[in-house]
BAROZA-251264 format. One line per 4 residues: number of its first residue (from 1); their letters; for each residue x, y, z of N, C-alpha, C, O. Coordinates in steps of 0.1 Angstrom, whole numbers, always signed. Example, Ala and Ser with C-alpha at 12.3 -4.5 7.8 and 13.67 -1.06 7.14 Angstrom:
<nodes>
1) as) +132:-57:+78:+123:-45:+78:+132:-33:+78:+142:-33:+85 ~ +128:-22:+71:+137:-11:+71:+129:+0:+79:+134:+11:+80;
</nodes>
This chain:
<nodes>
1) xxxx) -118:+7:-172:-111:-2:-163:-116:+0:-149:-117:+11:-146 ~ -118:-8:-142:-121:-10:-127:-109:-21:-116:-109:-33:-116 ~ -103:-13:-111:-92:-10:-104:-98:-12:-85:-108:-6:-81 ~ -91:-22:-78:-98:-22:-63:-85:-20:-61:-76:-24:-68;
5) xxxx) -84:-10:-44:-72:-10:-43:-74:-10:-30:-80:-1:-26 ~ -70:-19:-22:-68:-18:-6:-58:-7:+0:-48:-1:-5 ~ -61:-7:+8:-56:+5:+18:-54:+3:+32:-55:-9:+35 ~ -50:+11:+42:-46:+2:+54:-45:+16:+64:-35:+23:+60;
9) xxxx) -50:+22:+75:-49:+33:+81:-36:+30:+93:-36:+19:+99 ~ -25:+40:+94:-13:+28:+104:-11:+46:+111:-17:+56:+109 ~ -1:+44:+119:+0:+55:+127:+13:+60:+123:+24:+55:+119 ~ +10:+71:+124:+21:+86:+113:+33:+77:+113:+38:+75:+124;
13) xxxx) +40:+70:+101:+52:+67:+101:+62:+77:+106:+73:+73:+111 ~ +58:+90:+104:+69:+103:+104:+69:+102:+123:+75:+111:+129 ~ +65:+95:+128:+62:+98:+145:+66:+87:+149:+65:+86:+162 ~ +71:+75:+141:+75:+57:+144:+86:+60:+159:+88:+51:+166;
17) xxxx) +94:+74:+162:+101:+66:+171:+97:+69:+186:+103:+68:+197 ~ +80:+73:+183:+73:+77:+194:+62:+69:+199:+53:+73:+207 ~ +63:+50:+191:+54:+42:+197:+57:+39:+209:+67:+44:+215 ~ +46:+28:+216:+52:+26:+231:+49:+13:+229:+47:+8:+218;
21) xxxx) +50:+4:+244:+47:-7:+243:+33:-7:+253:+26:+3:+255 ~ +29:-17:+257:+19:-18:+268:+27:-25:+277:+39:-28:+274 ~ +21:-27:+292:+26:-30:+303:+34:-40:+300:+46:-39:+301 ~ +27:-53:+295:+37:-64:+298:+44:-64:+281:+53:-73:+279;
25) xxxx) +42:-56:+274:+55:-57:+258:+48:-65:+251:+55:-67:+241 ~ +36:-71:+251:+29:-77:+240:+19:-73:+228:+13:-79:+220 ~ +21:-61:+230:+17:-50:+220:+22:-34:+217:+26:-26:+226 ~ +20:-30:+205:+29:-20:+202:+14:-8:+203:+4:-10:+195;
29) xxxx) +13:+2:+209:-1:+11:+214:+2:+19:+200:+11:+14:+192 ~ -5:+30:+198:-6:+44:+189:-8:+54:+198:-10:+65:+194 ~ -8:+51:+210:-18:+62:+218:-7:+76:+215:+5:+75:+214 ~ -15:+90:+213:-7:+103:+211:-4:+100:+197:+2:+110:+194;
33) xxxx) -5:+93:+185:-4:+91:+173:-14:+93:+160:-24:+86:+162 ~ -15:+99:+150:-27:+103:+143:-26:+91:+134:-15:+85:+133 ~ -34:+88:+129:-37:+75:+122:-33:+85:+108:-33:+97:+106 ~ -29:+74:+102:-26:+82:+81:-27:+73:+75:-27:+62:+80;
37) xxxx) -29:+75:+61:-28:+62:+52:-16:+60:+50:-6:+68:+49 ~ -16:+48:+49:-8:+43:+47:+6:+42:+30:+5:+35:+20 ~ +17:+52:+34:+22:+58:+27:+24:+45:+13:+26:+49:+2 ~ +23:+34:+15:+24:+30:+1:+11:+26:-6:+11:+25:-19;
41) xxxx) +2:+24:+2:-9:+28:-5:-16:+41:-12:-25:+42:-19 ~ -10:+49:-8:-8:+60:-14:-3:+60:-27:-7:+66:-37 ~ +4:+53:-27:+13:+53:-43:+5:+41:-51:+4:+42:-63 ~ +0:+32:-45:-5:+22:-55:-23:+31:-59:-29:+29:-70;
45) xxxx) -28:+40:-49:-44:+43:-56:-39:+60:-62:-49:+67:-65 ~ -24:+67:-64:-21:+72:-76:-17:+67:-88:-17:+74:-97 ~ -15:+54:-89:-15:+44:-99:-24:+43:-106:-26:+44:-118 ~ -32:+38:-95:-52:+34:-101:-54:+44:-109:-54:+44:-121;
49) xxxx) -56:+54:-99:-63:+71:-109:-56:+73:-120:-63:+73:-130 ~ -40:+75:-123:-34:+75:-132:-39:+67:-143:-42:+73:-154 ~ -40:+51:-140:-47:+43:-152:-58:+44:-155:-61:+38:-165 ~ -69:+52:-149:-83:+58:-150:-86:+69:-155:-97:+73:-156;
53) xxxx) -75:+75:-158:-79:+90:-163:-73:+92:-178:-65:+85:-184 ~ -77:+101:-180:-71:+113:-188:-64:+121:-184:-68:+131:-179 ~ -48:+116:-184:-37:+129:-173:-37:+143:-178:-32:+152:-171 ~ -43:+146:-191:-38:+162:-196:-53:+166:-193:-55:+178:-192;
57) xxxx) -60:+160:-191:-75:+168:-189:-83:+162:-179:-95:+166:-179 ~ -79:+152:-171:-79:+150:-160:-95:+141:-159:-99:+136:-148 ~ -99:+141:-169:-112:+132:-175:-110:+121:-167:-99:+115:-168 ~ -120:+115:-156:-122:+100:-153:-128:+92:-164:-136:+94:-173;
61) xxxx) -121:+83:-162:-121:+71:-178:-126:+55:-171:-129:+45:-177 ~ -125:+57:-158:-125:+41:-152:-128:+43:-134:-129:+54:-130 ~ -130:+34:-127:-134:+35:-117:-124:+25:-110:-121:+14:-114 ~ -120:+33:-97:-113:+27:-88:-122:+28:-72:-128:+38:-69;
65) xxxx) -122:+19:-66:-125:+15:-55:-119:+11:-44:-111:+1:-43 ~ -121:+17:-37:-109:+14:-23:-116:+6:-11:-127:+9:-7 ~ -107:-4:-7:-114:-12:+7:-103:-13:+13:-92:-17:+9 ~ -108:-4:+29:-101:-12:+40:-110:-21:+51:-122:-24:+53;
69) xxxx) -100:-24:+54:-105:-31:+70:-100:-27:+83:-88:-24:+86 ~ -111:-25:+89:-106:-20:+104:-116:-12:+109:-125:-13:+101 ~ -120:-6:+119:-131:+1:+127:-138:+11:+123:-131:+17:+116 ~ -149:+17:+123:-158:+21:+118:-147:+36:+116:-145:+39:+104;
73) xxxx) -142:+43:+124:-134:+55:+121:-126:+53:+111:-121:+64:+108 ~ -120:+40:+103:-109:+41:+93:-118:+49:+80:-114:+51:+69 ~ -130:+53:+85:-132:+53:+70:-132:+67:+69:-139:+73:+61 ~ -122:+75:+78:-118:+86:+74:-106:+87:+63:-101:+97:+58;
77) xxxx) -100:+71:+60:-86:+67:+53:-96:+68:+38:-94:+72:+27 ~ -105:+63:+44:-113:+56:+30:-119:+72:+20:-120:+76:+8 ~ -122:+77:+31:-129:+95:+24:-115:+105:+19:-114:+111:+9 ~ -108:+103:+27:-95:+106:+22:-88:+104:+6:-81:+111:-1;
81) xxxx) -94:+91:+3:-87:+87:-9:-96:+91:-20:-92:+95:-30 ~ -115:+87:-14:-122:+93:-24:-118:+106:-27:-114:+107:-38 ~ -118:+118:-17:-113:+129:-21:-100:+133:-29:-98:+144:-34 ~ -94:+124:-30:-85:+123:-44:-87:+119:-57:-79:+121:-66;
85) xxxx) -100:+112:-55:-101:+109:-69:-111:+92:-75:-114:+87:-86 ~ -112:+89:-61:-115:+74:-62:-130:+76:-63:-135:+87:-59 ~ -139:+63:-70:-150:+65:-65:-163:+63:-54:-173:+71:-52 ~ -158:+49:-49:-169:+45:-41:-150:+39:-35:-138:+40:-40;
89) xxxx) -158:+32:-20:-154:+28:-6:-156:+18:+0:-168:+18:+4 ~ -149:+6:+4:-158:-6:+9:-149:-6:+22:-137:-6:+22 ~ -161:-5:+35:-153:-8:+48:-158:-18:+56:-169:-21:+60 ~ -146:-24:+59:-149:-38:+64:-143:-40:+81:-131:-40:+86;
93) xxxx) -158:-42:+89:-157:-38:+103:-144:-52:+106:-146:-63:+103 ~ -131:-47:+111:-121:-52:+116:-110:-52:+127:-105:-41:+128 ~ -106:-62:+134:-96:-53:+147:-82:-59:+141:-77:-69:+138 ~ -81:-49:+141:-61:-50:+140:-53:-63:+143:-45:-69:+136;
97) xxxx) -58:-67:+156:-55:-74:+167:-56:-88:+158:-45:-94:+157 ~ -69:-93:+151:-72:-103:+147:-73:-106:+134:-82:-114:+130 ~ -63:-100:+126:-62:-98:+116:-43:-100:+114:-34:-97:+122 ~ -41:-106:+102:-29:-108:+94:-26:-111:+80:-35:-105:+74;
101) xxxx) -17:-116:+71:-18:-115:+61:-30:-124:+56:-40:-123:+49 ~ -25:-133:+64:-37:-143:+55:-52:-139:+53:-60:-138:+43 ~ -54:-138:+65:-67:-130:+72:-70:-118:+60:-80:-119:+52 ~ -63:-108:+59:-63:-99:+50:-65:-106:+39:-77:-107:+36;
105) xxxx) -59:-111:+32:-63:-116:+18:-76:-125:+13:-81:-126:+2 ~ -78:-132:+26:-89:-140:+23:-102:-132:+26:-113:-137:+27 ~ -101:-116:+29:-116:-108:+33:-110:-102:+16:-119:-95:+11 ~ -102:-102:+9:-102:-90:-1:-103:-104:-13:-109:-101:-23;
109) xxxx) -100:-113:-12:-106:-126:-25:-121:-123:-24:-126:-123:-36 ~ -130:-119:-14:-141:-117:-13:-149:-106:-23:-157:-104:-32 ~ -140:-98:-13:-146:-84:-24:-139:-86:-37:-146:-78:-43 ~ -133:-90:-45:-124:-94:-54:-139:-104:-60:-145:-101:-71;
113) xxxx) -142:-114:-54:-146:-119:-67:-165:-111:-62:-174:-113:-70 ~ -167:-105:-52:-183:-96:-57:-182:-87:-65:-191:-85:-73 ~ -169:-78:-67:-167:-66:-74:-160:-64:-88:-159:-55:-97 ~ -157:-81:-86:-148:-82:-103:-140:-71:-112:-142:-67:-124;
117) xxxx) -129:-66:-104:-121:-59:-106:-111:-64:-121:-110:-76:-124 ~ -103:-54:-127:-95:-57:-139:-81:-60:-133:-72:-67:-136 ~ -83:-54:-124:-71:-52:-112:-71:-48:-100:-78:-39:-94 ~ -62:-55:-96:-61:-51:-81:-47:-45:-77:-37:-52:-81;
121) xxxx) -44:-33:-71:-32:-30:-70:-33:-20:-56:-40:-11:-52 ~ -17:-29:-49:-18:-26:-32:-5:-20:-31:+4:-22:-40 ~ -3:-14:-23:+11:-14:-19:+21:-22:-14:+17:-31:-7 ~ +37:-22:-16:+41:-34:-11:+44:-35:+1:+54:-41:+6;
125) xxxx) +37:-31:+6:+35:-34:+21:+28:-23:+31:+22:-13:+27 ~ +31:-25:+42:+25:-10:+55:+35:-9:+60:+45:-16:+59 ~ +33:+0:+69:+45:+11:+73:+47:+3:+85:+58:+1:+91 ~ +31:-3:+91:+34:-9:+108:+38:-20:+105:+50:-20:+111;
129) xxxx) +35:-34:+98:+36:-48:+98:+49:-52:+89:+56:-62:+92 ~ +52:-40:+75:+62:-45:+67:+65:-64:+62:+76:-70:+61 ~ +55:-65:+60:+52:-84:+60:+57:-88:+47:+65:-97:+45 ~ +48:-77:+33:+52:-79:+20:+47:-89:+17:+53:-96:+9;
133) xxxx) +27:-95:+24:+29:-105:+21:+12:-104:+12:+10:-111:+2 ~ +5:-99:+15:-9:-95:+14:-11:-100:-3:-18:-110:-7 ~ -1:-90:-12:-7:-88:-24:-4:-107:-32:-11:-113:-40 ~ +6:-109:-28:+8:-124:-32:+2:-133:-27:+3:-143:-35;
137) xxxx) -6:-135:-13:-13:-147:-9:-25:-141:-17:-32:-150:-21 ~ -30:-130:-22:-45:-126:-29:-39:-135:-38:-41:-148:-38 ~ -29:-127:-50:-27:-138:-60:-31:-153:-65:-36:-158:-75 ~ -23:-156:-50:-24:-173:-49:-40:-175:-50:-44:-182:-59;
141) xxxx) -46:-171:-43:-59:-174:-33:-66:-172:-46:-71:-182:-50 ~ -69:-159:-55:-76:-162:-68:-69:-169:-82:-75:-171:-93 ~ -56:-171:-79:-47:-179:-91:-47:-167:-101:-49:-169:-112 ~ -44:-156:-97:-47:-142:-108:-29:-149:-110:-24:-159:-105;
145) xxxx) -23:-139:-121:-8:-135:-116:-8:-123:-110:-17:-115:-110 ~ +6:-123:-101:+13:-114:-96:+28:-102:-102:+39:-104:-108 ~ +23:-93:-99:+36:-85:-100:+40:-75:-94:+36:-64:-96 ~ +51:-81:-82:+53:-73:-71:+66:-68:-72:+76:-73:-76;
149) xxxx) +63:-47:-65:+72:-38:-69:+73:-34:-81:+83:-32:-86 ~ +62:-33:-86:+60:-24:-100:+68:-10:-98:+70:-4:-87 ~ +72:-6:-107:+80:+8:-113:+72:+12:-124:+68:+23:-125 ~ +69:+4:-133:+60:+13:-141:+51:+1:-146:+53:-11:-148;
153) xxxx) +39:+13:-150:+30:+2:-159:+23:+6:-171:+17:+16:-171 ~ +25:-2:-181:+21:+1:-194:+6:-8:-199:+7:-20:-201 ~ -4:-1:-201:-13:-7:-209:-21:+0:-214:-22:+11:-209 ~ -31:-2:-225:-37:+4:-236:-52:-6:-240:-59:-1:-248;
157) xxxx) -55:-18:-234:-69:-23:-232:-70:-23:-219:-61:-30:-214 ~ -75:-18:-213:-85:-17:-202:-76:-29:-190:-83:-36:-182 ~ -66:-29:-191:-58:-36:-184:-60:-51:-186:-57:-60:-179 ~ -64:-52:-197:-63:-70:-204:-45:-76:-205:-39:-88:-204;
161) xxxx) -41:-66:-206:-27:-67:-212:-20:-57:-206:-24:-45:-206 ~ -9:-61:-197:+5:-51:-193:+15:-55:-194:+20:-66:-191 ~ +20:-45:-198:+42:-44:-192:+43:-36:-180:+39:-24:-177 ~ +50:-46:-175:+52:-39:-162:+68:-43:-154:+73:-54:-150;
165) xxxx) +72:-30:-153:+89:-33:-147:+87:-35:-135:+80:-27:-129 ~ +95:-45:-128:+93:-48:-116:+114:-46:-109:+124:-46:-116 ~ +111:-44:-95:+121:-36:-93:+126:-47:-81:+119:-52:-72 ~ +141:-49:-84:+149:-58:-78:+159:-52:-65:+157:-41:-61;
169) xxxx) +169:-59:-60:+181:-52:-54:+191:-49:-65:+198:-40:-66 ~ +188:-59:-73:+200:-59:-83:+199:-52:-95:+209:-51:-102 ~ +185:-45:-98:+180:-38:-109:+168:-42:-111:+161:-43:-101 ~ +162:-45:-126:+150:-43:-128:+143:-57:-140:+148:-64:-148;
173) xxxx) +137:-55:-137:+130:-66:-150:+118:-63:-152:+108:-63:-144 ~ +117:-61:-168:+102:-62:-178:+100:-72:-180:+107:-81:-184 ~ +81:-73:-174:+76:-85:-178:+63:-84:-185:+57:-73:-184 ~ +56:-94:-193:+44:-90:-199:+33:-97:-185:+36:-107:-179;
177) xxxx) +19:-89:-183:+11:-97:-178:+3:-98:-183:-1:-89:-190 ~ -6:-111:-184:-24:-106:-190:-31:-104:-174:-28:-110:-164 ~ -43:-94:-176:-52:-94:-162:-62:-103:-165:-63:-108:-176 ~ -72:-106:-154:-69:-98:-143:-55:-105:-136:-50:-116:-139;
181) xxxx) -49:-94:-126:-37:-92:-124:-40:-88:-108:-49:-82:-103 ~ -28:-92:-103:-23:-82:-88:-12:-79:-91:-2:-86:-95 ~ -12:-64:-89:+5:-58:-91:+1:-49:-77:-9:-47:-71 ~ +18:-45:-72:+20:-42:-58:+32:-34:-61:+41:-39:-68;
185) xxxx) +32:-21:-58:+37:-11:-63:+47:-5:-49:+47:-7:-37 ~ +57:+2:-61:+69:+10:-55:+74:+27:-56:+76:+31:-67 ~ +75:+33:-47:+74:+46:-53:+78:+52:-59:+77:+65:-58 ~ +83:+45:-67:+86:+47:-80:+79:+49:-90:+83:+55:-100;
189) xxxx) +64:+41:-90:+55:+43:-94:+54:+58:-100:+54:+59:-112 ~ +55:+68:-91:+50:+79:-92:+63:+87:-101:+68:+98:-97 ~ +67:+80:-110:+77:+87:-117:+69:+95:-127:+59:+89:-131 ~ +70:+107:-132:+65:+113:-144:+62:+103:-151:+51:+99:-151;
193) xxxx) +69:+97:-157:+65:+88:-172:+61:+71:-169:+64:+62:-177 ~ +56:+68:-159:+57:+52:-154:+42:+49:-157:+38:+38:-160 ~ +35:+58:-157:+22:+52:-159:+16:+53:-174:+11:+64:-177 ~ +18:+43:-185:+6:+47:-194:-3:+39:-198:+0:+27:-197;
197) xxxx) -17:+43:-203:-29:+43:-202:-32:+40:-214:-40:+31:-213 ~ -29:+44:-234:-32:+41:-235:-43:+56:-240:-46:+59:-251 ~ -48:+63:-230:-56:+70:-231:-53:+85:-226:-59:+95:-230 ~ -42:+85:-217:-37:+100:-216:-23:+96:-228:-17:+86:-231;
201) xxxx) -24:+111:-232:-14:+115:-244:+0:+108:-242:+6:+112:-232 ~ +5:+101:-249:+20:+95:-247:+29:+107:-242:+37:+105:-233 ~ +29:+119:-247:+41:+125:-242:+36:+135:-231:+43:+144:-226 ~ +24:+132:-226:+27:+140:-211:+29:+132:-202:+25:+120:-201;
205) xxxx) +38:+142:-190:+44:+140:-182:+35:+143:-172:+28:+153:-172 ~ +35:+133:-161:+28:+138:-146:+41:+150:-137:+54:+148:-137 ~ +36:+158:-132:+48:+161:-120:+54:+155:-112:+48:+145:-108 ~ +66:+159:-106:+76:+154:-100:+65:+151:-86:+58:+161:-82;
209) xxxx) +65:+142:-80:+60:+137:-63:+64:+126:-54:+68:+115:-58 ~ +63:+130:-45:+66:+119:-32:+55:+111:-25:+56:+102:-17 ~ +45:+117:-32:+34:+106:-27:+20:+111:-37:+19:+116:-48 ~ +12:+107:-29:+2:+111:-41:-12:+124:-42:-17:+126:-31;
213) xxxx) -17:+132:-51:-19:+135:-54:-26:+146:-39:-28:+141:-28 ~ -29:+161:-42:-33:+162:-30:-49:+166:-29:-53:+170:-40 ~ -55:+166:-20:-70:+164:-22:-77:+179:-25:-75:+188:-17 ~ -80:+180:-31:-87:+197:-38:-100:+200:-27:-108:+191:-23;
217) xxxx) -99:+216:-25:-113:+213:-16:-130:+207:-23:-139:+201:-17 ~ -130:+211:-39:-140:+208:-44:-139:+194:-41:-150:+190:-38 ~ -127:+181:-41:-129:+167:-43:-131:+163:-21:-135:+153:-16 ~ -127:+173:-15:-133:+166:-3:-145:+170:+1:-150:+164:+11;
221) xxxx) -154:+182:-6:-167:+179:-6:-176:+170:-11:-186:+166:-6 ~ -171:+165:-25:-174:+155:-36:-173:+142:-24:-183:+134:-21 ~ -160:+140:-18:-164:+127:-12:-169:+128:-1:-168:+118:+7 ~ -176:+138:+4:-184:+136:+18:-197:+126:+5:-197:+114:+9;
225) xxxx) -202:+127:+0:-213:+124:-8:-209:+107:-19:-216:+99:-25 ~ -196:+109:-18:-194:+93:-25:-198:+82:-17:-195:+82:-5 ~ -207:+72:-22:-208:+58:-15:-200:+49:-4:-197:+39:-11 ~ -196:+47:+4:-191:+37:+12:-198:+23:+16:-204:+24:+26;
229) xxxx) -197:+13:+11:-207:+5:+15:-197:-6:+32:-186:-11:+30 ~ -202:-6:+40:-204:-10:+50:-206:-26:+52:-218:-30:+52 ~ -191:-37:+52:-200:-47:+57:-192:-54:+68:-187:-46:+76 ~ -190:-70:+71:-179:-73:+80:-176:-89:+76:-181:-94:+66;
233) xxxx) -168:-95:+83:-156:-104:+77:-169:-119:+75:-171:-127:+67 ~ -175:-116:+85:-187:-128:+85:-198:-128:+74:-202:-138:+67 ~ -202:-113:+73:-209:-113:+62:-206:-117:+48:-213:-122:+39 ~ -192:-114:+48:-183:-117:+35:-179:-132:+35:-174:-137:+25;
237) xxxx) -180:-138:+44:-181:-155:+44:-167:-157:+53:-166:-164:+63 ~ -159:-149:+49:-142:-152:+57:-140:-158:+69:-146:-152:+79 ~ -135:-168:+71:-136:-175:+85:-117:-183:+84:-113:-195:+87 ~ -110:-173:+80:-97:-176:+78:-94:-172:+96:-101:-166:+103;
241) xxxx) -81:-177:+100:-78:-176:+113:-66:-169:+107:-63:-172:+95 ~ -59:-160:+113:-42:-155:+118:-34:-171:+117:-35:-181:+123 ~ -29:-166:+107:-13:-177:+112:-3:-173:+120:+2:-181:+129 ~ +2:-160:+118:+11:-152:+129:+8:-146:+142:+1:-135:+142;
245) xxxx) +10:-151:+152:+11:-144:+164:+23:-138:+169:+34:-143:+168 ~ +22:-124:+177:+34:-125:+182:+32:-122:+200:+22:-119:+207 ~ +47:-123:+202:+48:-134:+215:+51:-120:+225:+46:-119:+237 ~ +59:-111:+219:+68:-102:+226:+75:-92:+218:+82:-97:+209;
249) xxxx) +74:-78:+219:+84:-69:+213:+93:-63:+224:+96:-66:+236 ~ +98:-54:+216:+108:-49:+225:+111:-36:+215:+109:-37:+203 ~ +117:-22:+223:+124:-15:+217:+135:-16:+212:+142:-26:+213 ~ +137:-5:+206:+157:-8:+201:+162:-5:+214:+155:-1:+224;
253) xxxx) +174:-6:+215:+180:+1:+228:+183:+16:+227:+183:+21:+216 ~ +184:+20:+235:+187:+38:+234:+201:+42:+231:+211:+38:+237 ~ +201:+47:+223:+215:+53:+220:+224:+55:+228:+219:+54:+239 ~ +235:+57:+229:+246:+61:+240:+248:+77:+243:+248:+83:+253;
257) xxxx) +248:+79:+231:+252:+96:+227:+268:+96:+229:+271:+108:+229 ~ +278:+87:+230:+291:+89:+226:+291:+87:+216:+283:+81:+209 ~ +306:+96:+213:+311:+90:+199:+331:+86:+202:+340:+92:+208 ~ +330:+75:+195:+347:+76:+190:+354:+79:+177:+351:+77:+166;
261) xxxx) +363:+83:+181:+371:+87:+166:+382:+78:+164:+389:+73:+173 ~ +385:+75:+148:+397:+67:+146:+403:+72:+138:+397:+79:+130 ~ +417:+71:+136:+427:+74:+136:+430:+70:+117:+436:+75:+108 ~ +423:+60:+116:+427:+52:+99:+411:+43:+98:+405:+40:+107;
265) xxxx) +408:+39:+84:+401:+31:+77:+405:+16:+86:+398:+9:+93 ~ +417:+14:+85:+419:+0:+89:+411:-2:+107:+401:-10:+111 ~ +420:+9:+117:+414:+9:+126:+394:+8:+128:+388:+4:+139 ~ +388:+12:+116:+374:+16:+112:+366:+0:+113:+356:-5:+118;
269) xxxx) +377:-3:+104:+373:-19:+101:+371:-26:+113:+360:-28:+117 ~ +386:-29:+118:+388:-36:+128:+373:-31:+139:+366:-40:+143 ~ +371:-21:+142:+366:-21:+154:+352:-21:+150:+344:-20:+160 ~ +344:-21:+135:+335:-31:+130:+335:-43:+134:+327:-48:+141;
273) xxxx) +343:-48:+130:+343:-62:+126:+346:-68:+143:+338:-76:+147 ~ +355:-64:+151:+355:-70:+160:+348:-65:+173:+349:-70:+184 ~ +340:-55:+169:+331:-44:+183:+323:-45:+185:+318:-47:+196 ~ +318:-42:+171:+307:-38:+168:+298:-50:+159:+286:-49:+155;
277) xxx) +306:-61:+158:+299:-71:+146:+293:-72:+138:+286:-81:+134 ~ +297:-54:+130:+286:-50:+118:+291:-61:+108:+282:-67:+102 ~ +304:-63:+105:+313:-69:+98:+314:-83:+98:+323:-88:+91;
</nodes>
């Protein structure tokens, strides 16, 4: 099975309440911030590997491939992931700036139809844009199906055929897919039992985790030496424009640091509902 999984370099979510703005508020900086991957792509290329391997002997069975977009330095996101486990890298010279969902999906239809993947599986979203929109305009754009917020995935041909639970507010729903497929994953994913293959042993269990796998020194020497191939949005034909602009941000406001106390539930309410307009 051959698995592409986009990826996305965003700045330390764990440091989110330390962005700034620029002078006039029409951009949100990173400056003082370390670039990371992007924590739910994280969970969707432990998926990949997961459906690529042999979990009890750790045997690669399939090839996963990772593309981002963005400046020649993201492809420390990109070495990052090989050293977990992926095999080759595709980086696509890109600015943040000029880039959006659409934009994004119409550079990854590209590599999508040079690389002819079984699947494609992203996370459901980034930590900076939270848009939720990427893995479904690909969808559209190659008429694959979709299934977004995977919880688990089950298949046993080479991803010709899946069950895959997709995860609601209200609960959950199993559905069958045939691939090729885009599924867009939840981190949930990374449950012991959510991934089978098919080819690792039905009753083993992965370990308990919060994100994905961590890189061995032997696998970040291995990927100083894995392929990256190097191209950009022109050479890939993409001549898609941004639909979204934005105009103006703003921070939250700063806390007060009081507090009030009440006296009863009712009073709690009331001064919800009439104060505070949580209610």
């Amino acid at each position: 099975m051959k698995i592409l999984v986009p990826i996305k370099r965003v700045a330390d979510p764990d440091n989110a309440n330390k962005v700034k703005l620029n002078g006039d508020a029409t951009e949100v900086t990173s400056e003082g911030l370390e670039w990371k991957l992007n924590p739910f792509d994280e969970w969707s290329l432990e998926a990949a590997l997961r459906l690529t391997e042999d979990g009890k002997s750790k045997a690669r069975k399939g090839e996963v491939v990772l593309v981002t977009i963005g400046p020649k330095d993201a492809v420390a996101q990109i070495r990052q992931g090989l050293a977990m486990g992926a095999e080759r890298g595709i980086l696509i010279e890109g600015d943040d700036k000029a880039l959006d969902a659409n934009v994004v999906a119409h550079a990854l239809k590209a590599v999508v139809e040079k690389e002819q993947p079984d699947l494609v599986i992203l996370g459901k979203q980034t930590a900076d844009g939270d848009s939720n929109l990427v893995g479904t305009y690909l969808a559209e754009l190659l008429g694959w199906p979709v299934a977004n917020f995977a919880t688990s995935i089950r298949t046993s041909d080479d991803g010709k055929n899946l069950t895959v639970v997709r995860e609601f507010d209200t609960g959950a729903a199993t559905i069958e897919v045939q691939g090729p497929a885009v599924l867009t994953t939840s981190d949930r994913i990374l449950q012991p039992q959510s991934i089978k293959n098919g080819i690792t042993p039905d009753d083993f269990a992965y370990p308990e985790s919060e994100g994905g796998r961590y890189a061995s020194l032997k696998g970040i020497m291995q990927a100083k030496k894995k392929p990256v191939e190097e191209t950009t949005l022109d050479a890939l034909g993409v001549s898609a424009e941004p639909q979204v602009s934005y105009v103006q941000f703003a921070l939250p406001p700063a806390r007060s640091g009081s507090t009030t106390f009440v006296e009863s539930v009712d009073e709690l309410i009331q001064k919800l509902r009439d104060e505070a307009k949580a209610l």
